[in-house]
Backbone bond lengths (Angstrom), bond angles and torsions (degrees), N, CA, C in turn:
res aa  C-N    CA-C-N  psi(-1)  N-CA   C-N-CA  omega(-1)  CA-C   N-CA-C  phi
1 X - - - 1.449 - - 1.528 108.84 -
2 X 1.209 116.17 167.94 1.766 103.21 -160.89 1.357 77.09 -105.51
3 X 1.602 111.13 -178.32 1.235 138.39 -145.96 1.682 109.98 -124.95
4 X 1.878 113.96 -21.22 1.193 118.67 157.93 1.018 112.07 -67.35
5 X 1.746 102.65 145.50 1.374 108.54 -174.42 1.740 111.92 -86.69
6 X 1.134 128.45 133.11 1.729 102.66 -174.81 1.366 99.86 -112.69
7 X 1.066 138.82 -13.26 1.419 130.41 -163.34 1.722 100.76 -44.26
8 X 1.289 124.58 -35.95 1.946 110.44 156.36 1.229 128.80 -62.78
9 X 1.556 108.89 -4.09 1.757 81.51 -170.42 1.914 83.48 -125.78
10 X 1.333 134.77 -7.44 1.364 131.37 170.12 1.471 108.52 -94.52
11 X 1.720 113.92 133.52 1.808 115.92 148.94 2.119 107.94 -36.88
12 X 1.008 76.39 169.26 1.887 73.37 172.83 1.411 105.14 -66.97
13 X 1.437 114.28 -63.74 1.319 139.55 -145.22 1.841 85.36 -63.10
14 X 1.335 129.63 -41.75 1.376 124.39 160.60 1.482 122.16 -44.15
15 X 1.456 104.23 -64.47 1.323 111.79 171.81 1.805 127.42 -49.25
16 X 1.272 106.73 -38.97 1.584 119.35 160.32 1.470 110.81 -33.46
17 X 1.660 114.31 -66.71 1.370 134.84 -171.24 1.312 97.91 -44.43
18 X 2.092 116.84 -75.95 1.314 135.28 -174.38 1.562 118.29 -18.72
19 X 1.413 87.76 -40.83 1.868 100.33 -176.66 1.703 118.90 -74.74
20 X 1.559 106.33 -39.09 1.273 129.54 179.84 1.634 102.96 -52.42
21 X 1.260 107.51 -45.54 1.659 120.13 -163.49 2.023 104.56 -87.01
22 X 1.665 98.25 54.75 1.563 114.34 -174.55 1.092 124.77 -105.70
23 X 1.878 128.96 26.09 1.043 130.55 176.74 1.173 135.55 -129.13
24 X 1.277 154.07 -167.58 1.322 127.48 -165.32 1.450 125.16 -86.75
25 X 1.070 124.66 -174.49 1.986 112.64 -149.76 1.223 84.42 -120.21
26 X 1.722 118.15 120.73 0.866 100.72 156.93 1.544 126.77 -129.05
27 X 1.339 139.87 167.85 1.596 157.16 -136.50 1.715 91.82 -126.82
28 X 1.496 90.14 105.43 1.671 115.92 175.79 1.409 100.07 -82.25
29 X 1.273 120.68 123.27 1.310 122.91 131.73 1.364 134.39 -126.05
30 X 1.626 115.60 178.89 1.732 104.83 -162.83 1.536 94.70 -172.40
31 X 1.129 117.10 134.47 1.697 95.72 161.26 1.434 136.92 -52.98
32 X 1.267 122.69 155.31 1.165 119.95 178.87 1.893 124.45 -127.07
33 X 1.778 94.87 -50.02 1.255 92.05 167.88 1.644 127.98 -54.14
34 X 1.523 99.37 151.43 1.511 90.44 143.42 2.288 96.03 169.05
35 X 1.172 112.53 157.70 0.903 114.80 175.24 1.475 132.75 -21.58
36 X 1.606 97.75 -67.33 1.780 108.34 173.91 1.285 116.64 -54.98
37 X 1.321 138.04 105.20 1.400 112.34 137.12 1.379 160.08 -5.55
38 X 1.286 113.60 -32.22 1.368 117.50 137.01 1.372 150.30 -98.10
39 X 1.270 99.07 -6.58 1.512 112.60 174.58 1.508 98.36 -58.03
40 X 1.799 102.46 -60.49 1.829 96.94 -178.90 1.438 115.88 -56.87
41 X 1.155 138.63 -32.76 1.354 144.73 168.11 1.574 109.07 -62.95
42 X 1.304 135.01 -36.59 1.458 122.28 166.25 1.501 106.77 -68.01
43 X 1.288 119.61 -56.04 1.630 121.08 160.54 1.381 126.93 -3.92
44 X 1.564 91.77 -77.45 1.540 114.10 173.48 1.466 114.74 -39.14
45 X 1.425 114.68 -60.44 1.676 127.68 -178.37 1.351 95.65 -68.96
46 X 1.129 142.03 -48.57 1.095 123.93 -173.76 1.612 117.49 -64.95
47 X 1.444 124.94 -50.44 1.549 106.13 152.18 1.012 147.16 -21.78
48 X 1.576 108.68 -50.22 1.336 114.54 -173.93 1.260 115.50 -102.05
49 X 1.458 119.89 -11.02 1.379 111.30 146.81 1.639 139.30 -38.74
50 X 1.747 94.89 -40.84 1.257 131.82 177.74 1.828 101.93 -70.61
51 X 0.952 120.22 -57.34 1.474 131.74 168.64 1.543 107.82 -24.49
52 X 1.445 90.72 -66.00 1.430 105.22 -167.01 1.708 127.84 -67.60
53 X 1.563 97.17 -27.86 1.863 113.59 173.42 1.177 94.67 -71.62
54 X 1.534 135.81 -41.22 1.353 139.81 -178.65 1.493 123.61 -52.90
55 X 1.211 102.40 -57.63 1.537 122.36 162.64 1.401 124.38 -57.34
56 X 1.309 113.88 -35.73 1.337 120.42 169.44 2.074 127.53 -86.53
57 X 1.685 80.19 -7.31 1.538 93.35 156.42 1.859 120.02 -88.80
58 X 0.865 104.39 3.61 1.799 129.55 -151.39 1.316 129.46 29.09
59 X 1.887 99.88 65.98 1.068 122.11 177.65 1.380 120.54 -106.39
60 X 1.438 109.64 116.26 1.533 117.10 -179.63 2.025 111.64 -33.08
61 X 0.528 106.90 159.50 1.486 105.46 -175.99 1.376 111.98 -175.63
62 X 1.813 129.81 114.27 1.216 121.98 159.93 1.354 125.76 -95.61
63 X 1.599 164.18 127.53 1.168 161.69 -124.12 1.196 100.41 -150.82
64 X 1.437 140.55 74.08 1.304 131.69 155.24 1.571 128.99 -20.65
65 X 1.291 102.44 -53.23 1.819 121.15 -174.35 1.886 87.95 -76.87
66 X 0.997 127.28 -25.14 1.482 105.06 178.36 1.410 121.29 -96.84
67 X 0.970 120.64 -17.67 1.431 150.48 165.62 1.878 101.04 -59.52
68 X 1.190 113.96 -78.49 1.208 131.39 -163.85 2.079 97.20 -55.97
69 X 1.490 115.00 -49.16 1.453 90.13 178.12 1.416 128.28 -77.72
70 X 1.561 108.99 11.51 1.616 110.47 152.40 1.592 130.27 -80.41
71 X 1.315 92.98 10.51 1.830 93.40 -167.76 1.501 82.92 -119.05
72 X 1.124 100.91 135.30 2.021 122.09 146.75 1.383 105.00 -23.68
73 X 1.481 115.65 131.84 1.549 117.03 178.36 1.171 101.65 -59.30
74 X 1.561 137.44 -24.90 1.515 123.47 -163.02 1.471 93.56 -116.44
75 X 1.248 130.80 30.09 1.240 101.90 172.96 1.620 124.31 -102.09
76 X 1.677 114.69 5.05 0.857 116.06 141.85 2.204 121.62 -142.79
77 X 1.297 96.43 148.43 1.804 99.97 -179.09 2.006 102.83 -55.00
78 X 1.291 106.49 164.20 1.430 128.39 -150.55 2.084 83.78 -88.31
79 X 1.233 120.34 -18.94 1.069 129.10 -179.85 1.754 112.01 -69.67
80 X 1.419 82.53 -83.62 1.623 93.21 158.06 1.645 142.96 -26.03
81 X 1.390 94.16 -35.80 1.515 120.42 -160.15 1.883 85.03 -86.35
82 X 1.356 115.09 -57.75 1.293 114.30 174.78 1.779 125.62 -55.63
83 X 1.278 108.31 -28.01 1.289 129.20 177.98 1.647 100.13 -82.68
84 X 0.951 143.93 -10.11 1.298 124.45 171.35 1.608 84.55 -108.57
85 X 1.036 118.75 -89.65 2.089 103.72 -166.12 1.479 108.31 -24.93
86 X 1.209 130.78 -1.80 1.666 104.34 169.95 1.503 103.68 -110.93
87 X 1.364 106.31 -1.03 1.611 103.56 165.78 1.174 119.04 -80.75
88 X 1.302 100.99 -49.90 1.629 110.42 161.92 1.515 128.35 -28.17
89 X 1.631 91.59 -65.78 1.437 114.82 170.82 1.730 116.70 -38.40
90 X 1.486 100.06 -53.80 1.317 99.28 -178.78 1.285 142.99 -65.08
91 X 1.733 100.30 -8.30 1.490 138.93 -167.50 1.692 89.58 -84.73
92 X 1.352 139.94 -45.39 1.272 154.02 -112.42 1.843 83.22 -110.35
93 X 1.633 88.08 161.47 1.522 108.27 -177.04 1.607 92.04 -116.91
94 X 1.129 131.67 -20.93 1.480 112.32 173.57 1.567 104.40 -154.69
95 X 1.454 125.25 152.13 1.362 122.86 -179.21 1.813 94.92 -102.84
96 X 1.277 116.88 112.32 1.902 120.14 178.61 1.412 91.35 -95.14
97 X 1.464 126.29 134.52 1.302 141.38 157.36 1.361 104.61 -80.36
98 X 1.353 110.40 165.10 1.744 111.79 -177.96 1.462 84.87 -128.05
99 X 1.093 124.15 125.28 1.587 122.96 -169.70 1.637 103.37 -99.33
100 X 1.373 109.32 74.20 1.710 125.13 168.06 1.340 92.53 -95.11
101 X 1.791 93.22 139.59 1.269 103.63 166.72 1.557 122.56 -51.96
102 X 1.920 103.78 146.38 1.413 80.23 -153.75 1.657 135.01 132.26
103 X 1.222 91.98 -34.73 2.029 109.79 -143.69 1.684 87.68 -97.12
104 X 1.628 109.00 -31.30 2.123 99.57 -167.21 1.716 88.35 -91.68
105 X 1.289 144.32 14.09 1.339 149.61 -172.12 1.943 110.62 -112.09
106 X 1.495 86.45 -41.58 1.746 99.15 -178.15 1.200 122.65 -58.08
107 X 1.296 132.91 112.38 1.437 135.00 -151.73 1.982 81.66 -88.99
108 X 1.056 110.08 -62.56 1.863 90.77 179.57 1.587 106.43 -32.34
109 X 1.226 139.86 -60.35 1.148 160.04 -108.48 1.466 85.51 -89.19
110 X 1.757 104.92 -54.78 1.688 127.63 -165.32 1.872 97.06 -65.91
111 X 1.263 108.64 -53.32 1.614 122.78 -170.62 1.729 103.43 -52.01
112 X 1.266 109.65 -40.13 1.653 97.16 -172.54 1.630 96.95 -108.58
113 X 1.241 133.73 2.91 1.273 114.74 144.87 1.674 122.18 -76.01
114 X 1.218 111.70 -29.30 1.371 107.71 175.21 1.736 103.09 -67.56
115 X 0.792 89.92 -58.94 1.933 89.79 -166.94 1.728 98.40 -50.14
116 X 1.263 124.24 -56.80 1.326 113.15 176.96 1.592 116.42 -56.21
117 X 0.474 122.72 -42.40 1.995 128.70 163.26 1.737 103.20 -46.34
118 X 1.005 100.90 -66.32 1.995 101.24 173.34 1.303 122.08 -33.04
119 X 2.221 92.77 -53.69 1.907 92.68 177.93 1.378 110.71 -110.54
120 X 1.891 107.31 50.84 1.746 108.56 149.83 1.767 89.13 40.86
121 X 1.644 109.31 52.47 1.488 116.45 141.22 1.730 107.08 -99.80
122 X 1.358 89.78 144.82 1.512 91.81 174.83 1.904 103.91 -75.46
123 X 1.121 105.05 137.41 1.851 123.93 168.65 1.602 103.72 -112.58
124 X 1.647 95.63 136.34 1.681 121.33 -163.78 1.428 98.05 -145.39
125 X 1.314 124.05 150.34 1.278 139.47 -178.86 1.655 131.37 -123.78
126 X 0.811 124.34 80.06 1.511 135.56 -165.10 1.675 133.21 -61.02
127 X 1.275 112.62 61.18 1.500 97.30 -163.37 1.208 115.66 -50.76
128 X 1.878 102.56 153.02 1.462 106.34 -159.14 1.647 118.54 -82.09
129 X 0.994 111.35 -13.52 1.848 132.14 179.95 1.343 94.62 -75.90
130 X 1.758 114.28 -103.29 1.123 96.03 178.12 1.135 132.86 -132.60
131 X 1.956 103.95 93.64 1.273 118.95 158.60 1.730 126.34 51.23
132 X 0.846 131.40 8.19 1.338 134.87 -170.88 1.605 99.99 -90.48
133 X 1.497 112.60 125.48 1.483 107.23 174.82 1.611 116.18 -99.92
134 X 1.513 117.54 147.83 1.153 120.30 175.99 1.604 104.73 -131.24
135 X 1.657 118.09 149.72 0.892 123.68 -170.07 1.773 106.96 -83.54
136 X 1.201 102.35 136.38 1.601 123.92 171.07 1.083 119.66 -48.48
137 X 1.546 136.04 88.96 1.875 123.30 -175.24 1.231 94.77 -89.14
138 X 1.661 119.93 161.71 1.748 130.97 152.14 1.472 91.73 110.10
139 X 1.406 103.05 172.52 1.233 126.88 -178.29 1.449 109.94 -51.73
């Protein structure tokens, strides 16, 4: 929990929430690519569906893939784009997979499980129906 005090700059009923939102942060991933056009577009909703049960549990949660379709396709290189989610990542208390078909194939998917494995982040796996997480064994 941060260390500024906000009770000046939040209503209570804000501040109530602020407190609620007290557990560790964690770094969504899921596949995304793939040929069809809608497959990535069911994808998409399906993340942030996931986002949103998360959030409404008042669980910190960062979403790369939801994040990223608010930005201009060019507003950042495919380099870059990877270079901030592993910063992110590294910021994070756990890496949650969203287990869409797909997800043990996704070379993103593979890239921030490896790196979270490196910095002794815990990896969790989320089925996409219903939601139940299980912890990630193996390399």
């Amino acid at each position: 929990m941060t260390t500024v005090p906000l009770s000046g700059f939040l209503p209570a009923d804000a501040l109530d929430e602020f407190r609620r939102f007290d557990g560790p942060l964690i770094y969504l991933a899921a596949p995304l690519g793939h040929p069809e056009p809608s497959i990535r577009q069911e994808r998409f909703e399906s993340v942030n569906n996931y986002c949103g049960y998360l959030i409404r549990q008042r669980v910190l949660v960062f979403s790369p893939l939801s994040l990223g379709a608010s930005l201009d396709e060019n507003a950042i290189s495919n380099s870059a784009w990877y270079a901030l989610g592993l910063q992110m990542l590294a910021r994070c208390d756990e890496l949650r997979i969203l287990a869409l078909d797909g997800w043990e194939e996704s070379v993103g998917v593979s890239l921030e499980t490896r790196y979270a494995r490196q910095l002794s982040i815990l990896v969790s796996v989320a089925d996409p129906l219903t939601y139940e997480v299980t912890l990630l064994h193996g390399n």
